[in-house]
N, C-alpha and C positions, 0 to 999 in steps of 0.2 A: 894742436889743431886750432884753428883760427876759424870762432864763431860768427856767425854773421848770420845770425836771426834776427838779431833788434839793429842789422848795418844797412847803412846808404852808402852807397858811394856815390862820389861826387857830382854823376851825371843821372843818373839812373839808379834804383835799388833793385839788384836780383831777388827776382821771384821764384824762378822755377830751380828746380832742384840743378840744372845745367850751367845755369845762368850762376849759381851758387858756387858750385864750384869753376866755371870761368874766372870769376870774381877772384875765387880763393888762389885758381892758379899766379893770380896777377897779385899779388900780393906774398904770397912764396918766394914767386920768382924775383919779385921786386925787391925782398928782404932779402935774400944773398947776394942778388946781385949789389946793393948800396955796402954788406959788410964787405965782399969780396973786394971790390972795386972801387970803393967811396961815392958818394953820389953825385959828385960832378961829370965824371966820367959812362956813368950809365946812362943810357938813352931809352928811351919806350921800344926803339928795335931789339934791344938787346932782353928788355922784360918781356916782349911777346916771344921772341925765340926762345929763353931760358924756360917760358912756358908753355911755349910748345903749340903758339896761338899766332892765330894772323891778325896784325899791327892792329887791323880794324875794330878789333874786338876789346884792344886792349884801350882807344876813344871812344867805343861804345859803352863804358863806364867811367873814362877819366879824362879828361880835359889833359891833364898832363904829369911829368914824372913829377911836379911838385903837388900833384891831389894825389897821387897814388903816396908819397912818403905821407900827406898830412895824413891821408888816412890808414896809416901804420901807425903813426903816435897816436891817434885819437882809438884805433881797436886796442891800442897796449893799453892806454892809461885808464880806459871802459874795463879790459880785466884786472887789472891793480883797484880801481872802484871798486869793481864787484867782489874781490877775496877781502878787501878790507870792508866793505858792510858786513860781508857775514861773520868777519871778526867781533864785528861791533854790534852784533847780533845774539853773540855767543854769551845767555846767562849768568857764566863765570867771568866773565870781563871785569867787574867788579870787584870783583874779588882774586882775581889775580894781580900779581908783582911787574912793575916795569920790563923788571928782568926776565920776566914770564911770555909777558907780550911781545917784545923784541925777539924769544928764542921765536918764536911762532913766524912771526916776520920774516925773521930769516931764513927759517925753514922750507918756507913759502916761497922765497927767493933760488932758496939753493935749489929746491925742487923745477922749475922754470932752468936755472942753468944747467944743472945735471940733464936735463931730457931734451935740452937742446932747443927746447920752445920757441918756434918759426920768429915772435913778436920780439925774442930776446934782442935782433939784431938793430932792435929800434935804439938800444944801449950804448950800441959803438959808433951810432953816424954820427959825423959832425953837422949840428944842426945850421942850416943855413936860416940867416938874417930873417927870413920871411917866415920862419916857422915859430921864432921863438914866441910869439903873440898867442900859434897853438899851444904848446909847452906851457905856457902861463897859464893860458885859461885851466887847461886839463890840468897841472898844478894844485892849483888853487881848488879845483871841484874836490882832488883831492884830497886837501887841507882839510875840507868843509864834511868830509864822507864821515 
């Protein structure tokens, strides 16, 4: 499920509980359609149909299909932040093994693959030239968590 309590999107941030999931649909829709199809090929028509929404609603939050992808990597790497502070939260950190923290990582991973997690399909796109600057920054917040 794809949180968006602390989200903006790029034009507007939904407030209301409707507007929320509008939001949510356009971003579902957007992540299969970029795995399925690659992201050159999908169009905003193609996101508002797959979501079941009129085209207007889907520039009522997004300027275009490259703010709806930036903000799929930017909600991925806000949950990869957020599971790894609470790692770095966790007491035993300290006093755990490399090997200990990696299993947990992983876990954390495989859990996300296994259940099929809407944000996973941020993994397969090929990032196009104008996003790697997001990738970086979010990256690096990363690094920094």
């Amino acid at each position: 499920m794809i949180n968006l309590d602390k989200y903006q999107a790029s034009k507007k941030a939904p407030v209301q509980r409707r507007s929320k999931e509008t939001v949510r649909q356009i971003l579902l829709a957007a992540a299969e359609l970029f795995a399925e199809r690659g992201v050159a090929t999908v169009t905003t028509n193609d996101i508002a149909d797959r979501a079941g929404i009129p085209i207007g609603s889907v520039y009522s939050y997004y300027e275009d299909k490259e703010a709806i992808l930036t903000s799929l990597v930017e909600l991925y790497y806000s949950e990869v932040i957020a599971i790894m502070d609470q790692l770095s939260d966790n007491p035993l950190l300290p006093h755990m093994t490399r090997f200990e923290v990696a299993t947990i990582i992983i876990n954390i991973w495989s859990y996300y693959l296994e259940n099929n997690h809407p944000l996973n399909y941020v993994l397969y796109l090929r990032i196009d030239p104008g996003l790697q600057d997001v990738v970086r920054t979010q990256q690096a917040r990363l690094q920094g968590a």
